[in-house]
C-alpha positions, 0 to 999 in steps of 0.5 A: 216274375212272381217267382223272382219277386218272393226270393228278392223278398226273402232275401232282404228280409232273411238275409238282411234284417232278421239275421245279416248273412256273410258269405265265404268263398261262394265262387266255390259255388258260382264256378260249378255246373251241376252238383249238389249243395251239402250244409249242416243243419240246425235250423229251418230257416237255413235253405233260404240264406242258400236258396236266394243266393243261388240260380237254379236250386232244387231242394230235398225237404222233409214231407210232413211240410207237403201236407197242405196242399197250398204249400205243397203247390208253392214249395213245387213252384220253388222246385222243392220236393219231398222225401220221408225221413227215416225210410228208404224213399226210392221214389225221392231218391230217384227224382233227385237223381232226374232233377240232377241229370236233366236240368241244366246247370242243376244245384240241388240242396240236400241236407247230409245230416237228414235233420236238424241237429239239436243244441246240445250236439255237436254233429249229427250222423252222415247219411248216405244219400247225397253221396249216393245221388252224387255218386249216380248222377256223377256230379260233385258236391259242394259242402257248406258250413252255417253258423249253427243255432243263429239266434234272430238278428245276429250274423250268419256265415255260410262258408263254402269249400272245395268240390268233391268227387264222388267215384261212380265205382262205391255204388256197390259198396256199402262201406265206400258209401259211408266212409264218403259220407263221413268224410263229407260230413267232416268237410263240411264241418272243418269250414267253420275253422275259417270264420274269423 
């Protein structure tokens, strides 16, 4: 109850007042089963307007919010967990790779370009680990386009695409892994071409 109480919370607040969210083709989202949920990333703020508007989603965040233990037992309860950034973090890997595998009809958000890109870029880089957990898990990703840099009070839209299938044969491929990866990167990117 309390759970659900926060996220009605956090959607009016989030999703209504501070910023007006939109959303397209979010069908692309509510038809699948597992899969993981790839967005671009240029502010903090951007897993509430997915999270709210989804049932049963688990998200990767950085560690350092898992610092204080208070927050470390709320984000749990929201069924997000941490991974260090700029590091091999098996440990993480393996537990999204669980978290997919062993819930049913899991979403799990994760992030492709690992942080959030800076105003004056245009994109971030592709990192390997959603393809690699989607590739392992066997689940498609669903890529997301958000308005970048939303400034407060202002509209949001989340475009959502097409599933991808990841091949489980790129695993031992280092290459194949980032050559999906871009693409994927490039999927998500070629969504903000239906914002109107």
């Amino acid at each position: 109850m309390f759970k659900k109480i926060v996220v009605s919370i956090a959607d009016f607040l989030f999703c209504h007042i501070f910023y007006r969210t939109k959303y397209i083709d979010r069908e692309n989202l509510d038809k699948m089963g597992k899969c993981l949920v790839c967005p671009n990333h240029s502010k903090a703020i951007e897993p509430v307007w997915v999270y709210t508007k989804c049932k049963n989603m688990w998200i990767m965040a950085k560690a350092e919010l898992f610092k204080n233990k208070i927050m470390a037992k709320l984000f749990e309860m929201f069924n997000i967990f941490p991974i260090k950034r700029g590091q091999k973090d098996a440990r993480s890997i393996l537990h999204a790779i669980n978290v997919v595998e062993k819930n049913e009809d899991a979403k799990l958000l994760i992030f492709p370009e690992g942080t959030r890109v800076p105003k004056d870029k245009e994109r971030g880089k592709a990192k390997v680990g959603p393809v690699y957990i989607a590739a392992k898990a066997q689940v498609p990703i669903v890529p997301v386009y958000i308005t970048r840099n939303a400034k407060l009070f202002s509209k949001v839209t989340l475009v959502y695409g097409q599933a991808i299938d990841i091949p489980k044969d790129i695993l031992e491929n280092k290459e194949e892994i980032q050559r999906y990866s871009d693409m994927l990167l490039d999927k998500i990117y070629e969504l903000k071409n239906k914002i109107k």
